[in-house]
N, C-alpha and C positions, 0 to 999 in steps of 0.2 A: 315249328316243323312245317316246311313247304312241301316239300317233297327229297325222299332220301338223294337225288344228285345235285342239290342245291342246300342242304344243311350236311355237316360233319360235327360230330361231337358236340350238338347244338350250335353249332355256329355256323353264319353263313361262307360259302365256302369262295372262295378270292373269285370274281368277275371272271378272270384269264382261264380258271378252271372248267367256269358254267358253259363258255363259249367254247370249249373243247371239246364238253360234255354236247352238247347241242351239232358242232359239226360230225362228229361221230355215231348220229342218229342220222342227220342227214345223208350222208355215205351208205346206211345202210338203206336208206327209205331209196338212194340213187340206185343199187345195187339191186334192188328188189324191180324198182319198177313202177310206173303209175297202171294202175289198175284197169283191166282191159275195157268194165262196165260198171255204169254206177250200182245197178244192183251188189257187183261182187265188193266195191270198194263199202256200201253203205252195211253191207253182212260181216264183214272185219272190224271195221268202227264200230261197229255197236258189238260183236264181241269181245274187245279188247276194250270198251268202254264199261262194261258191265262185269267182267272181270277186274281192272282198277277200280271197280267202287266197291265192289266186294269185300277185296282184298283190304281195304282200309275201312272197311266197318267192320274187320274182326280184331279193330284195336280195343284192347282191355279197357280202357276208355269210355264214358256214356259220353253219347258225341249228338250235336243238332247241326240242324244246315239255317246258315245265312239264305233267307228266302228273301228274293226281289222281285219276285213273279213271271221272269222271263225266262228263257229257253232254259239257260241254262243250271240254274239254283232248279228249276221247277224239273227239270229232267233227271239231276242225281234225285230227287228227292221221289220223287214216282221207281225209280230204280230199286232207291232202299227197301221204298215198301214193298216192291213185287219181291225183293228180295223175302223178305217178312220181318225185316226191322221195324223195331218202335222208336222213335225218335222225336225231341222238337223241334219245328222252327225258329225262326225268329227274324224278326222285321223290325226296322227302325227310320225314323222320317221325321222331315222338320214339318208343322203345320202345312196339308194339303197336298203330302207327298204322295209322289205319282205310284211310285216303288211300295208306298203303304197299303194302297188302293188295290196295286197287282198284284203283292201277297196273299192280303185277306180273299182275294176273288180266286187264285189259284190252290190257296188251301182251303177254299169251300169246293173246289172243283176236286181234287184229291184226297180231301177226306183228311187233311195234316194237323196236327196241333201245331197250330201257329201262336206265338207270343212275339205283341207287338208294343210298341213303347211310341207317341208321337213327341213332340220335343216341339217346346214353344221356341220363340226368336231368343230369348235370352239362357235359355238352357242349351238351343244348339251353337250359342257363343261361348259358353264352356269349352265344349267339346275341342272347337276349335283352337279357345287358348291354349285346351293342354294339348293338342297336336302338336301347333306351334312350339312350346317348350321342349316338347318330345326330339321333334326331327330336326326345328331351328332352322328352319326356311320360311320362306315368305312368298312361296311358291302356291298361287292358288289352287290347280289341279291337285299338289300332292296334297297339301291340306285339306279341302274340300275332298279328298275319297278317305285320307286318315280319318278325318272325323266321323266320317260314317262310322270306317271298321272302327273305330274305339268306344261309339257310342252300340253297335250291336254286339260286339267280344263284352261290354259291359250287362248289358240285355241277358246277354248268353250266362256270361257268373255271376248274376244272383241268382237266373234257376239253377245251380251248381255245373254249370256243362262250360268247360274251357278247351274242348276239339271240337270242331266245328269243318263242317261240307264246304266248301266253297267253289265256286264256277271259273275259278282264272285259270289264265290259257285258254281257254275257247277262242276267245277272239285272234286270237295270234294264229292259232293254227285251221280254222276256220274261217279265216278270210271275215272278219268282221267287223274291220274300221273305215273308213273315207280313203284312208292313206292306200288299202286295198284296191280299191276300187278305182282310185286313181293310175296307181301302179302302172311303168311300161311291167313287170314281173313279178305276177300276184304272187306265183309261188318264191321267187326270192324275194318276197317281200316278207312272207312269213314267214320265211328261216332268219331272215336279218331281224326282223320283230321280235321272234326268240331269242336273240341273241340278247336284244336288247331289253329284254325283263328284271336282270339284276338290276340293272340301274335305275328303269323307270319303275317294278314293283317288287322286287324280292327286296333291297333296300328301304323301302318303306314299311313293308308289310312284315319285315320282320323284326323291325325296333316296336313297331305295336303291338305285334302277339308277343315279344320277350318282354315287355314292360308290364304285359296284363297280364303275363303267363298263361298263356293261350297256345291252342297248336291248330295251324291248319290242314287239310288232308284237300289235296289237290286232285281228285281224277285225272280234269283233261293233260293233266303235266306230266302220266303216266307215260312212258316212254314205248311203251306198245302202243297206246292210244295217239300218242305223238309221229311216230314211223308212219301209223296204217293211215292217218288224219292224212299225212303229208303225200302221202301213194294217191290221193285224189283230183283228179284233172281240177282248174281252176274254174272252169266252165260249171261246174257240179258245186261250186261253192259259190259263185258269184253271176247274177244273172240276171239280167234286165232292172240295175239297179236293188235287185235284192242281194243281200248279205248272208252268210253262213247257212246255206241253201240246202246242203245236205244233211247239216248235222239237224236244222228245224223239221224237213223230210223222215231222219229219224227217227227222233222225237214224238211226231205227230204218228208214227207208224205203229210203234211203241204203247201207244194210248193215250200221249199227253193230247188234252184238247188243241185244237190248229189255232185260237184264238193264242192261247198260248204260249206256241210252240212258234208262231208266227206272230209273236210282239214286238214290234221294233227296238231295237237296242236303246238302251239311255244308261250312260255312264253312272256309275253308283252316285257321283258327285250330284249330279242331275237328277237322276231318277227319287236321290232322297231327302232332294230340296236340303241340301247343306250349301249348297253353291249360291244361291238362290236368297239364302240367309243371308249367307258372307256378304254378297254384294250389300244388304240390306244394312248389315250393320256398319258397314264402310262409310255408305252414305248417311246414316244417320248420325255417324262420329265426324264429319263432314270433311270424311278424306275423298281424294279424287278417285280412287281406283282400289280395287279389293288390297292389292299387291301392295299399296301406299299404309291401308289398315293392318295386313299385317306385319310389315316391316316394322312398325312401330312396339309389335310386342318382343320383338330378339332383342 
């Protein structure tokens, strides 16, 4: 479970539909209007954010959040609790992960039951194989972030929790990648982004929570939360080389500490030294390139 306009009957629902679903929020975000001050833009996103996280922590469900320590895992997770959920974390990393480091320090800063798991070189080559067999690509990006989520959705059911917080979509609609920043049109940049999430992550992300039986509860994908996001000038999200400007603004307004709330981004793949590995094991099997390593396992 991603979210109700991208799963039907448990299953992911056809690309053609998602991108329908997506233009038809746009239309309305056109129709409404960019927002006259960042004040009033940043008091609609954060009530439309806090009511999507709400509303998906009164699933019947005992549910934890994927914590990585950055804005976003650490901002539903501050939210739950002001809400007055009990919940745990969870964190997972290959030896020296940076993402291991920012958990532990942000759930000593909020007070979270965090459970973390670190993963030697040869246990985060597991993970990897059974990505590989999973999706059967040889694509590093998508492997190197599967293996996370497979190795934390595991973390998560052996304490018995198989629904799980997750931060995606932040970045798509918050202005959070290079490709933003480069942009001649931040803002068609993050409607096209959107669009393009079946493919780059509902496609991934949901052959590994249907294989582990797992569900994930997406906030920012809320489609209140997706409208009002998108009502914000691009200026307010991207600024002097900084990234997702208003939603860290919020955050840090909110109570999450700025150290925090103002972490630079690192892709899960990066942030949990699974990528890092990859390349390691590549070259110590003495292939020329990660993508050479794992071609060799389909």
């Amino acid at each position: 479970m991603l979210l109700a306009a991208a799963i039907k009957n448990n299953r992911l629902v056809p690309q053609r539909q998602w991108k329908r679903y997506v233009g038809s929020l746009k239309r309305e975000a056109d129709k409404l209007g960019f927002f006259k001050t960042k004040a009033a833009a940043r008091e609609e996103i954060y009530a439309a954010f806090v009511a999507a996280v709400e509303i998906r922590a009164k699933s019947k469900h005992k549910f934890g959040v994927l914590l990585s320590g950055g804005v976003d895992s650490s901002f539903i997770a501050l939210m739950l609790k002001k809400l007055g959920h009990k919940f745990p974390c969870f964190s997972v990393g290959v030896s020296g992960s940076k993402d291991l480091a920012a958990a532990k320090y942000a759930a000593k800063k909020l007070k979270l039951r965090l459970m973390r798991k670190e993963y030697s070189l040869a246990a985060a080559g597991e993970m990897i194989k059974e990505a590989v067999k999973l999706l059967k690509t040889g694509n590093p990006v998508t492997i190197g972030i599967a293996a996370t989520e497979i190795a934390a959705l595991k973390l998560a059911a052996a304490h018995n929790v198989r629904v799980v917080f997750t931060g995606l979509g932040s970045e798509e609609i918050f202005a959070g990648y290079q490709r933003h920043v480069v942009a001649k049109d931040i803002h068609e940049e993050c409607w096209s982004g959107l669009k393009g999430m079946w493919q780059r992550d509902f496609l991934r992300d949901f052959a590994v929570a249907a294989k582990l039986g797992a569900a994930a509860l997406t906030p920012f994908l809320d489609r209140d939360v997706i409208v009002a996001a998108m009502r914000a000038e691009h200026e307010w999200k991207i600024h002097n080389g900084g990234k997702k400007l208003i939603l860290r603004e919020m955050a840090a307004a909110a109570g999450l500490p700025e150290d925090i709330a103002f972490r630079p981004k690192l892709a899960a793949q990066y942030g949990s030294g699974f990528d890092k590995a990859l390349g390691k094991l590549a070259k110590s099997g003495g292939f020329r390139n990660k993508r050479d390593y794992l071609q060799q396992m389909l």
